[in-house]
KEDO-271613 format. One record per residue (C-alpha): x, y, z. Coordinates in Angstrom, 1 decimal. Layout:
BEGIN
{{X Y Z}}
...
END
This chain:
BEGIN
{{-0.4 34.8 2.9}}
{{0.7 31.5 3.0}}
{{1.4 29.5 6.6}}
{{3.0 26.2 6.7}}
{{0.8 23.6 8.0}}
{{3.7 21.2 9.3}}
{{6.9 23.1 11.0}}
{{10.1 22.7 8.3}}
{{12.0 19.0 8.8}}
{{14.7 20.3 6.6}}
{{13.6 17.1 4.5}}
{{11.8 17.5 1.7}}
{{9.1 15.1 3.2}}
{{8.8 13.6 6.1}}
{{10.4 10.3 6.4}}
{{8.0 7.4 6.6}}
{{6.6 6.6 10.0}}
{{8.6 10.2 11.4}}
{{6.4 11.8 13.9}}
{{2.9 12.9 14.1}}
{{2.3 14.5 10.5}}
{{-0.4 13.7 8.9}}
{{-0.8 16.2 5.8}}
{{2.0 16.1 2.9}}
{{5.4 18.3 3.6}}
{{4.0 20.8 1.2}}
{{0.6 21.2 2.8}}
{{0.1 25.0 4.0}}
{{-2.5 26.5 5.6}}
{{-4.1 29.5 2.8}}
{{-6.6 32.6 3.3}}
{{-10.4 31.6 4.5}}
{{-9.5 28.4 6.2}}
{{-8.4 26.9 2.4}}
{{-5.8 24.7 2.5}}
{{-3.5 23.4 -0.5}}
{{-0.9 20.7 -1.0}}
{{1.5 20.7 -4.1}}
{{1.0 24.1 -4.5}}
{{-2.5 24.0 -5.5}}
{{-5.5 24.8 -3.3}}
{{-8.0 22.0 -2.0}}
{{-10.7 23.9 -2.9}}
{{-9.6 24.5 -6.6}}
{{-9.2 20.8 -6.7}}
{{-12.7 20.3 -5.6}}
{{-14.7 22.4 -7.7}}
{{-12.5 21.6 -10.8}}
{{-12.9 18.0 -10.3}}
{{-16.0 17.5 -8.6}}
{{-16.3 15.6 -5.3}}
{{-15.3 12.8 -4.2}}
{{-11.9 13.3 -5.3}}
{{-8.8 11.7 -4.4}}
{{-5.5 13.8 -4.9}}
{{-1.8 12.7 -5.0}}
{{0.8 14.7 -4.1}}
{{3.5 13.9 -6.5}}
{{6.4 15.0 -4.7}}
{{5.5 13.2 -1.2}}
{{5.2 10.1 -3.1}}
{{8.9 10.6 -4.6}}
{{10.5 11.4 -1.4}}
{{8.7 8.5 0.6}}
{{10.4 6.3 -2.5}}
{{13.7 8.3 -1.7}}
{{13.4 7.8 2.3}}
{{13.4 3.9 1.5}}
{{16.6 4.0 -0.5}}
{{18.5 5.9 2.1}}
{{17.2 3.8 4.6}}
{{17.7 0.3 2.8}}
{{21.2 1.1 1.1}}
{{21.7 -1.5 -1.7}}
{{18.6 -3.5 -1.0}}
{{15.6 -4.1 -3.3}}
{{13.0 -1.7 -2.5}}
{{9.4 -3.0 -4.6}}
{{6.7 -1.1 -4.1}}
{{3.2 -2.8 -3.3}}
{{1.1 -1.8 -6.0}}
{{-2.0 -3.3 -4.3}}
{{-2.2 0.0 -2.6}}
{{-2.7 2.1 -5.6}}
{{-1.6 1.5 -9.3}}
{{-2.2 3.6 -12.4}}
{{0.6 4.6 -15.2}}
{{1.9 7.7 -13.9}}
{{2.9 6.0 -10.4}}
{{4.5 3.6 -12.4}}
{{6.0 6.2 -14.1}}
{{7.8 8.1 -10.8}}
{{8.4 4.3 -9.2}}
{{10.3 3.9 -12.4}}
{{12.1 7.3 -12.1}}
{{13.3 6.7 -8.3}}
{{14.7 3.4 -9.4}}
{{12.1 1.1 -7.4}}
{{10.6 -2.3 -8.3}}
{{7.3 -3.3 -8.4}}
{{5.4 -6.2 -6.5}}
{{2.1 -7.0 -8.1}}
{{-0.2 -9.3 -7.7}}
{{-2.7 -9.9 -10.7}}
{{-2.3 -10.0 -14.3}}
{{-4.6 -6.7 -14.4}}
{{-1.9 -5.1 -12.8}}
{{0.7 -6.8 -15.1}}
{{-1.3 -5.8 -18.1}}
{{-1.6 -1.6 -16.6}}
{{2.1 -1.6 -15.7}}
{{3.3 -3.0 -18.9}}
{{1.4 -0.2 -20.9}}
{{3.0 1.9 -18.4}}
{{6.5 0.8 -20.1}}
{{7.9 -0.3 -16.5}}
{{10.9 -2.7 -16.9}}
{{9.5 -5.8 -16.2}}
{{12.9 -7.7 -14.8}}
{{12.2 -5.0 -11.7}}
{{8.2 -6.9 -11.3}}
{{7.9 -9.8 -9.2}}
{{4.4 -11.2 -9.4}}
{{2.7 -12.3 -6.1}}
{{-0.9 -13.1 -4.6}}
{{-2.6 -15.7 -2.9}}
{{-2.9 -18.4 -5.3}}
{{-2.3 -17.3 -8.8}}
{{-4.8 -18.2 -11.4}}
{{-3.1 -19.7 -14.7}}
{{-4.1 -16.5 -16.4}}
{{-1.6 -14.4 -13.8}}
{{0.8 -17.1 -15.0}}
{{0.7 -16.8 -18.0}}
{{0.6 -13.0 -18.6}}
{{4.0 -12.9 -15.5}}
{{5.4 -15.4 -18.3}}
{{4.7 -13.9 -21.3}}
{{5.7 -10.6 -20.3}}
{{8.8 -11.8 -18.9}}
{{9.0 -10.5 -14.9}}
{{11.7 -10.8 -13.1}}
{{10.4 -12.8 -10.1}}
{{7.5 -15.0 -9.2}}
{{6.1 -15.7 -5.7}}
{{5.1 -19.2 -5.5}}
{{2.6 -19.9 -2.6}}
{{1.0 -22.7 -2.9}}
{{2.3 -26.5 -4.3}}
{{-0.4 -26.2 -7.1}}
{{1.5 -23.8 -8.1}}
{{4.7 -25.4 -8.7}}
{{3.8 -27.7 -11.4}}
{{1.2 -25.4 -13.5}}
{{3.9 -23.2 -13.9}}
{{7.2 -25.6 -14.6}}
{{4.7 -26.9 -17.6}}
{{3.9 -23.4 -18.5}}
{{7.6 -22.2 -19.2}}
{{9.0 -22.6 -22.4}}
{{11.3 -25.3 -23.3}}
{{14.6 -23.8 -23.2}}
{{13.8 -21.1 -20.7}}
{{13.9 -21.0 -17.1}}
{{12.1 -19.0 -14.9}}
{{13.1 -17.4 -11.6}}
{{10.9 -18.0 -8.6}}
{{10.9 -17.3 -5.0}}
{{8.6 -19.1 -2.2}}
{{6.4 -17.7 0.2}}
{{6.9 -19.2 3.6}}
{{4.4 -18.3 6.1}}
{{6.9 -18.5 9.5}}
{{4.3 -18.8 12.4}}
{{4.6 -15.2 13.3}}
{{1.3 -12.9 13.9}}
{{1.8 -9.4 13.0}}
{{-0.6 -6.4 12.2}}
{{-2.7 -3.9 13.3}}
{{-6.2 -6.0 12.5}}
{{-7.3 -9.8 12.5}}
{{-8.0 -9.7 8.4}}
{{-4.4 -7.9 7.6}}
{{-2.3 -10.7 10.0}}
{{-0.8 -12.9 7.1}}
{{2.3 -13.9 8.7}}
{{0.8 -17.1 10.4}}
{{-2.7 -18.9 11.8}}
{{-4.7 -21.3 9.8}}
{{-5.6 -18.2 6.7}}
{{-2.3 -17.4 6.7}}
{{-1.3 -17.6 2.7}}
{{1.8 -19.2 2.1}}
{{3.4 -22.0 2.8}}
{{4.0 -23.3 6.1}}
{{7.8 -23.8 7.8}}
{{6.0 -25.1 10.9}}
{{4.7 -28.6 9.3}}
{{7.0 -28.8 6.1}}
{{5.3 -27.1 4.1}}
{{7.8 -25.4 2.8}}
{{10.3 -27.9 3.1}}
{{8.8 -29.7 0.4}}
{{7.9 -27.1 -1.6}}
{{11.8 -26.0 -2.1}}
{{12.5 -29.7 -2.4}}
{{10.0 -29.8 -5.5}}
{{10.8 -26.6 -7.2}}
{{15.0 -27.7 -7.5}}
{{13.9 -30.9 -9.0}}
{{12.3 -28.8 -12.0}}
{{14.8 -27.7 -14.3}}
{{12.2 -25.1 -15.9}}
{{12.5 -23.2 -12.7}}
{{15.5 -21.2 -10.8}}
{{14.8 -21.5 -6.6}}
{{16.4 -17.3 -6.5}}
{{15.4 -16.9 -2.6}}
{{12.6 -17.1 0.1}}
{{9.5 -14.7 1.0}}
{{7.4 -14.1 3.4}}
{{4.6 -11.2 4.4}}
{{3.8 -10.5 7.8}}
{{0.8 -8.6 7.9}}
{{-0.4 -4.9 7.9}}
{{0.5 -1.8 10.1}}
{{3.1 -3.4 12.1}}
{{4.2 -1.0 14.2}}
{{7.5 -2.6 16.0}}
{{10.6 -4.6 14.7}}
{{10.1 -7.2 16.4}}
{{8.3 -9.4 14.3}}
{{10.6 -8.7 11.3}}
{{13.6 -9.7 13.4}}
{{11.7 -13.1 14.2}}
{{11.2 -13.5 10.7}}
{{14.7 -13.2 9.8}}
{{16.4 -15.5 12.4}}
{{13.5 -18.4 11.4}}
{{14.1 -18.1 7.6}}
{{17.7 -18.0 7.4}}
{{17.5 -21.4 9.4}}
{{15.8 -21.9 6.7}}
{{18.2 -20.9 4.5}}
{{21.1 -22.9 6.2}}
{{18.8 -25.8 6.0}}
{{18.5 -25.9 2.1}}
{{22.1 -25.7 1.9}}
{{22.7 -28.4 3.8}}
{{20.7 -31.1 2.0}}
{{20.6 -29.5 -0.9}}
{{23.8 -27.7 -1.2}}
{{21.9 -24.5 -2.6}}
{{22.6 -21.0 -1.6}}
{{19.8 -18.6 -1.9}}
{{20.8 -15.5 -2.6}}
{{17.5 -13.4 -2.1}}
{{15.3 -12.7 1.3}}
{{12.5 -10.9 0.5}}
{{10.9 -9.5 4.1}}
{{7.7 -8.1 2.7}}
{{6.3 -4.8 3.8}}
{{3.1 -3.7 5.7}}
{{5.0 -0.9 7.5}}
{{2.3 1.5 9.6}}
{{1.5 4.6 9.2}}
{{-0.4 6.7 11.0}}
{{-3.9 7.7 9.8}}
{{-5.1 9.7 13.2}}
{{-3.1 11.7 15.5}}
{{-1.4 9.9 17.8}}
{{-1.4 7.1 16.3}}
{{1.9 4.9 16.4}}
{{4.3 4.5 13.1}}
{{7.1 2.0 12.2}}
{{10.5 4.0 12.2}}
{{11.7 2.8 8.9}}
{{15.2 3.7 9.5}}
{{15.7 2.1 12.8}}
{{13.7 -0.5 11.3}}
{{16.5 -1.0 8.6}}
{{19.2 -0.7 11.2}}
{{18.2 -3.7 13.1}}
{{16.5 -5.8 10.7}}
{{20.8 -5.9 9.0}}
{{22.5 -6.8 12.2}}
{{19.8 -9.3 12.5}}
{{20.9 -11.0 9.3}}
{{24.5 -10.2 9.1}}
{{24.8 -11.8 12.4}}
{{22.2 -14.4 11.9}}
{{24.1 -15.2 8.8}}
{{27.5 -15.2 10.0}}
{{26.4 -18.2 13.0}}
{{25.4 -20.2 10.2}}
{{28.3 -19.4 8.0}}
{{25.9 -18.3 5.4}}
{{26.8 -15.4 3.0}}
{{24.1 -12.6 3.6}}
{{21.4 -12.8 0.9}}
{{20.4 -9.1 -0.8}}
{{17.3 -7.9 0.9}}
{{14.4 -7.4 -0.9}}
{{11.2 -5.4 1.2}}
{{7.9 -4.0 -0.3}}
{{6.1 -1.0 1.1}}
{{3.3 0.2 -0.2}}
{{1.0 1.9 2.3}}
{{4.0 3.8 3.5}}
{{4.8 5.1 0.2}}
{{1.3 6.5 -0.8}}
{{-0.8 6.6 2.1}}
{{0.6 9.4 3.5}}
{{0.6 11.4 0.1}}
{{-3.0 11.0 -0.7}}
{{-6.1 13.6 0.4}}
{{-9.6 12.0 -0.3}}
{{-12.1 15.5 -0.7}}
{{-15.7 14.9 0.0}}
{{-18.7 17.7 0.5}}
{{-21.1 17.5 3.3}}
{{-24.3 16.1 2.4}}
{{-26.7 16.4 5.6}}
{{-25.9 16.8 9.3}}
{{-28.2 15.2 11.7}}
{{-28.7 16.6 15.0}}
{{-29.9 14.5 17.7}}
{{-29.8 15.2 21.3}}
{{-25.4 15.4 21.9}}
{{-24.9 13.1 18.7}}
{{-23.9 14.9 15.7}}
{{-23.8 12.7 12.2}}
{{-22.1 14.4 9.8}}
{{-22.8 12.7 6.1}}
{{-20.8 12.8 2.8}}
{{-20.8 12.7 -0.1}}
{{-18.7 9.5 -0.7}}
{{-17.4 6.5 1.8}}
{{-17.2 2.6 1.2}}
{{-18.1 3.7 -2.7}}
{{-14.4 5.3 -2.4}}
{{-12.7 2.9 0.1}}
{{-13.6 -0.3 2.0}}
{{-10.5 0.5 4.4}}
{{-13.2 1.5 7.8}}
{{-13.9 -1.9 7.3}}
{{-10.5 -2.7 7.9}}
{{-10.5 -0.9 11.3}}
{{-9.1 2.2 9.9}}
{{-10.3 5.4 11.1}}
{{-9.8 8.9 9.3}}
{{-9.3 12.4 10.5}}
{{-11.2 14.9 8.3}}
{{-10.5 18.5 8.3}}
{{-12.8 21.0 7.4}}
{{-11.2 23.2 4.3}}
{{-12.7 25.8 2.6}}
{{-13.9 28.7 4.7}}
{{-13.0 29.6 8.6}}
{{-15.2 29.4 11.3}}
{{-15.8 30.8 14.6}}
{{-17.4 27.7 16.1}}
{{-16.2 25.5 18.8}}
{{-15.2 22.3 18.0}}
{{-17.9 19.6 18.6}}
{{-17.4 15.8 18.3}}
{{-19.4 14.5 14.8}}
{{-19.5 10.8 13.0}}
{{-18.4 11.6 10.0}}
{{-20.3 9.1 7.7}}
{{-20.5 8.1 4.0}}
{{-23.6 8.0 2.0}}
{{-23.8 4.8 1.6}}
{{-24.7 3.8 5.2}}
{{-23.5 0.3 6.0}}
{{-22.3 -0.1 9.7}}
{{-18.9 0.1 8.3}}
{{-19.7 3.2 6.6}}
{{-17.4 5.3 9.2}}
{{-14.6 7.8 7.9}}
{{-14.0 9.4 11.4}}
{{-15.5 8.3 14.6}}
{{-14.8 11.1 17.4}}
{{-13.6 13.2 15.3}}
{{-14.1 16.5 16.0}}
{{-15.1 19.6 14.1}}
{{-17.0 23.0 14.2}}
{{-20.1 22.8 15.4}}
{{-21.3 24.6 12.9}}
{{-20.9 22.3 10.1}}
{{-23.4 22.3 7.2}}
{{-24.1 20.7 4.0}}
{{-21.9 22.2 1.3}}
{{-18.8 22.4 3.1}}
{{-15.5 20.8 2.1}}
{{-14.2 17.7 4.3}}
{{-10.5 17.2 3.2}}
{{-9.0 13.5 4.6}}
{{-5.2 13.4 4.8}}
{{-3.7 10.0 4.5}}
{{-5.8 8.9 1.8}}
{{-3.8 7.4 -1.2}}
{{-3.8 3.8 -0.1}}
{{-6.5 1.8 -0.9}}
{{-8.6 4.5 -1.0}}
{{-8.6 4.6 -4.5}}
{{-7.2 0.9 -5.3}}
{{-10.0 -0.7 -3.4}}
{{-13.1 1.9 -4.5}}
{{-16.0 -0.5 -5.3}}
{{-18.3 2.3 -6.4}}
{{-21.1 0.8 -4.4}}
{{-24.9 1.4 -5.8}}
{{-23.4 2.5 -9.0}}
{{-21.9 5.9 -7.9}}
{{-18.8 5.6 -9.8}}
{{-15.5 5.6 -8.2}}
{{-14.5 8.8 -8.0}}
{{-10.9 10.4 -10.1}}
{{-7.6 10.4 -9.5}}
{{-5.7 13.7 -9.4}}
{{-2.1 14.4 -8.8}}
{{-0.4 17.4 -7.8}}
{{2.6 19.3 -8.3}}
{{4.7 22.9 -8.6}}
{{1.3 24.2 -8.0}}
{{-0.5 22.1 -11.0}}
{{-2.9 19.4 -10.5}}
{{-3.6 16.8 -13.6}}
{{-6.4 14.2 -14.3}}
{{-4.5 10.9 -13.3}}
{{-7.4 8.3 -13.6}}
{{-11.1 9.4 -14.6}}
{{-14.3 9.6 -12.8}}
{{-16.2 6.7 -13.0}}
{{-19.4 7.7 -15.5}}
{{-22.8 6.2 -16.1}}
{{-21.4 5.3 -19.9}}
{{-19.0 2.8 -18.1}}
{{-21.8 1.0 -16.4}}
{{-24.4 0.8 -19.4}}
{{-20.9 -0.5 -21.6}}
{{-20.6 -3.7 -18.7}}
{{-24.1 -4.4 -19.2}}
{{-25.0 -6.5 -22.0}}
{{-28.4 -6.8 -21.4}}
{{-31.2 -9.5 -21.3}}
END
């Protein structure tokens, strides 16, 4: 018999940010404590696929694109692929009519294989190399970020005669926003960008109409990570469309593009707060419509990028227990992956494994659940809580896994980063490989 996990939304996912739910909309509980999500059972993906495993539910991932659509009528919705790339995401953001922000020629290079219509790819990053220029030209994306004033002139020379490229700028506006000191981009001294505070940006603009290589299509700005209220977005609007109304004043330019970024939250532990991304979208339009109106501006198209919220949510991370230590009331619980699979603890983020597999009688104890690799950062789940009688062998599934998890997988000490399954109608599929000893020994060329 099959239980559902999560009681029934009458949506086919939940909507980003909506409530407490951690697990997919198709995750349901199964016989002996198994759980599956897509239709297919954790444990089947396990043993298939070995552990660690990360597993993408296809269908969560395609509503979460929907959810932003309904939410952001007639905007630009690009989704962050720093959170986690390969071909067949590109493939559904394609599908669900969603561009794609990237930020390295890497990731130009995969999506292009990938067939993705590159006037829907607006290159960004903090400082782009000339190689990331090059490859954005060459393949012809729509947009790219400028950040930086270096960045002006290497690529005006690097367009071809003839040809003009359309470019936005990245105004940092002296707003802190985030959920952790390293993820707060929107202002401060690291803040990448360009500043409105001293001019910065001012100039910048000024610079980039003077090239006639290069079309000045709007203004961006990121704000930082897990924001969790409105508020900053609404500060970012009212500052850039003074912006806005300043460049058409001396320059008698209209820019008709305001791109607002993403680094919605999500919530990774029960409890945890989430940005309402329809509420969100509500305000953040009166805020320009009216913001735009006082300056007798036309309202620019919107233009946000989620990532996190798109794939977090839809991603499980599998992992077997290596060793439990005992000592005294502490309880270490260690796996069989951990910063090898994601450096996100680092990032302050905390996890909520869930034992899968098999059904206990057990209390519920507290455990660190740890990774193998044993850094002080090496934490999935601090207080988190299960059976006490946990043992090596068992089957640790970790809902809101699909951002960064895989995208920022070192494979420390040469353990490989681990595959990339998706799921779906009750199938899973090999999405990106594991990570073998054959792909190390190829890197290393020897003495």
């Amino acid at each position: 018999m099959v239980t559902p996990l999560l009681p029934d939304t009458g949506h086919p996912a939940p909507e980003p940010g909506d409530g407490p739910a951690l697990w997919p909309a198709s995750a349901s509980l199964l016989a002996h404590g198994d759980l599956a999500v897509g239709g297919v059972p954790l444990t089947e993906v396990a043993d298939r696929f070995g552990t660690p495993v990360q597993l993408l539910d296809e269908a969560e991932v395609r509503a979460r694109c929907r959810a932003y659509q309904r939410a952001f009528p007639g905007a630009g919705v690009r989704y962050a692929a720093t959170a986690f790339l390969c071909r067949a995401m590109a493939h559904w953001l394609e599908d669900e009519g969603l561009g794609l922000a990237v930020r390295s020629a890497g990731e130009l290079e995969s999506v292009f294989t990938s067939g993705f219509p590159p006037d829907r790819i607006v290159l960004h990053g903090t400082a782009e190399t000339p190689r990331d220029l090059a490859v954005a030209l060459r393949l012809g994306v729509g947009r790219i970020v400028i950040d930086s004033p270096q960045e002006i002139a290497r690529l005006a020379a690097a367009v071809p005669a003839g040809s003009r490229q359309k470019v936005m700028v990245r105004v940092a506006p002296g707003i802190a926003a985030g959920g952790h000191a390293t993820i707060r981009t929107g202002a401060g001294d690291r803040n990448p960008g360009l500043s409105l505070t001293d001019g910065s940006a001012h100039h910048a603009i000024a610079r980039i109409l003077d090239q006639p290589r290069l079309e000045l299509v709007g203004l961006h700005c990121h704000l930082g990570s897990q924001i969790t209220s409105a508020k900053p977005y609404l500060a970012a609007v009212r500052r850039l469309v003074g912006l806005m109304a300043r460049v058409r004043e001396l320059y008698r330019v209209v820019l008709p593009e305001l791109d607002l970024g993403g680094g919605h939250a999500i919530a990774h532990r029960p409890g945890e707060p989430a940005l309402d991304i329809a509420a969100l979208a509500g305000r953040v339009r009166t805020e320009l419509t009216g913001g735009c109106a006082a300056a007798g501006l036309p309202v620019p198209r919107l233009l946000i990028e989620p990532g996190r919220a798109v794939v977090g949510p839809a991603g499980v991370a599998l992992h077997r227990v290596v060793t439990v230590e005992r000592t005294g009331e502490r309880t270490s619980v260690v796996v069989d992956g951990g910063t090898g699979d994601s450096r996100r603890p680092a990032y302050g983020v905390r996890m909520a494994p869930r034992l899968v597999g098999r059904r206990s009688s057990a209390p519920p104890a507290p455990v660190a659940v740890a990774g193998r690799h044993r850094g002080a950062g090496d934490v999935l789940g601090g207080g988190t809580e299960l059976p006490a009688d946990v043992h090596p062998g068992d089957l640790l599934a970790v809902p809101v896994a699909g951002a960064y998890h895989p995208a920022m997988a070192p494979g420390d000490h040469l353990a490989g980063r681990p595959p990339v399954v998706a799921v779906a109608d009750g199938h899973a599929r090999l999405l990106v490989r594991r990570e073998a000893p054959a792909d190390f020994r190829g890197r290393d060329i020897g003495p």
